[in-house]
Every structure is written in structure tokens, then in C-alpha cells.
C-alpha positions, 0 to 999 in steps of 0.5 A: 454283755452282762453278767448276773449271779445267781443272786442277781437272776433272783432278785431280777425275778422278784421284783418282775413280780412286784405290781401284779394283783393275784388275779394277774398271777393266776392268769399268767400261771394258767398260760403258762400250763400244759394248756398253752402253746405258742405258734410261730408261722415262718413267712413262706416266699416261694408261697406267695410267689406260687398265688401271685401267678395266673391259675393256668401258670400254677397249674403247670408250676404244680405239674412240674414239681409232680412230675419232678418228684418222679409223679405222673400228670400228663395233664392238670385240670386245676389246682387249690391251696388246701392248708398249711401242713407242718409249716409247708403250703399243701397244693392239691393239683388235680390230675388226668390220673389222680390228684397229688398233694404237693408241698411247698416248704418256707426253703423252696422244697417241694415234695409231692405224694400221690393222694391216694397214697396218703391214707396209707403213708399214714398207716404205716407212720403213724407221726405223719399225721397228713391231712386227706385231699379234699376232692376237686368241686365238680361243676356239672353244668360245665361243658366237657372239654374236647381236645382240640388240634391246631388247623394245619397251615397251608402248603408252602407256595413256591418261590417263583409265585411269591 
């Protein structure tokens, strides 16, 4: 460890200094303003884990943590990422009774909020500050899915004819 006085911190300063032109200092003056900031992104594991799975295994990952979160979806009709919020991934999963945002933290967290509380969390919290769901893109040539039932199997034969 070392040890500086302050007479030692001083000099060390000054002589960081030596070598700049006046042009050097006033930019490095102007960034170290008000105007200036520093943004640190912390890698998020559990992020990347969630976009290297398939689209139909995402979508039920997202409906669980829905679901876990005291929410309701009966059944998922996709799932985007939409952005990062406050170092969280902000997951839009589009449900047969809404949409919900679903939050995935850097420790493995997941909290979800109903889209269509949100404006109104952010009413009441002003600091909040969370960022409105966009809309599921609607493909209108698609063709409506309807809910198809397994064919039942056939009767069991008995054991004397098998």
C-alpha cells in the first residue's frame, strides 16, 4: 500500500497536468461538467439465457414467471424484448388477457406488471419512470388459429386378441 500526504496527493496532481495544451484542458473541463455522465451496463446471464432459447420455449418461460408473480396468462401468444430498464431486460409477453411486462434483473429477479397497470404505477410513483409496452405487431393476413383436440385413441383390444 502506499502512502501519500497531502503534500504528495498535490504534486501527484500537478504534474498529471504537465504536457496538456489549454485545448486538452477545456475539454476534459467541459466533460467532466454537469453535462457528462458515465453509464456502466452490467452483463445480464439470465438475459442471454432467455434469447438463446426457441421462441415457443420463451414464451413459456415468460408465462411462468407471470404466472409466478401472482399474474394470469392462460395462454401466450408471443413474446419481444422491448428494452432495458433501470439495468433490467423489459420482456413484453402477450397474453390471452393482456400483456404484461416482465423484468429480468442481472441477479436472476423477475417481477412482472400488468401492461395496463403501468400508466398508472407511474402516476402514483412518479420516480418510477417505467416505459409504456408497445403493442404486439398484428399480421392480419395470418390465419386464425383454432384450438385443435387430439384425436382420441383407439379402444384397447383385448388381451385374448392381441
Amino acid at each position: 500500500m502506499f502512502k501519500f500526504s497531502a503534500a504528495g496527493l498535490a504534486l501527484l496532481f500537478l504534474v498529471s497536468g504537465c504536457g496538456q495544451a489549454p485545448e486538452d484542458r477545456s475539454t476534459a473541463n467541459a466533460m467532466a461538467g454537469e453535462g457528462a455522465r458515465t453509464s456502466i451496463k452490467i452483463r445480464n446471464q439470465y438475459q442471454e439465457k432467455l434469447l438463446a432459447l426457441s421462441d415457443a420455449d420463451r414464451d413459456l418461460t415468460l408465462r411462468r414467471a407471470v404466472r409466478d408473480d401472482g399474474g394470469s396468462c392462460s395462454k401466450i401468444s408471443g413474446s419481444k424484448y422491448q428494452q432495458d430498464y433501470k439495468g433490467m431486460a423489459m420482456w413484453v409477453a402477450h397474453c390471452s388477457g393482456g400483456d404484461w411486462a416482465v423484468y429480468l434483473s442481472p441477479s436472476g429477479t423477475v417481477q412482472a406488471r400488468a401492461c395496463k397497470e403501468i400508466p398508472i404505477l407511474n402516476r402514483q410513483e412518479k420516480q418510477l419512470d417505467m416505459p409504456a409496452c408497445r403493442a404486439a405487431p398484428v399480421d392480419t393476413l395470418a390465419p386464425v388459429s383454432e384450438p385443435r383436440w387430439p384425436d382420441p385413441a383407439p379402444p384397447p383390444q383385448p388381451f385374448d386378441k392381441v
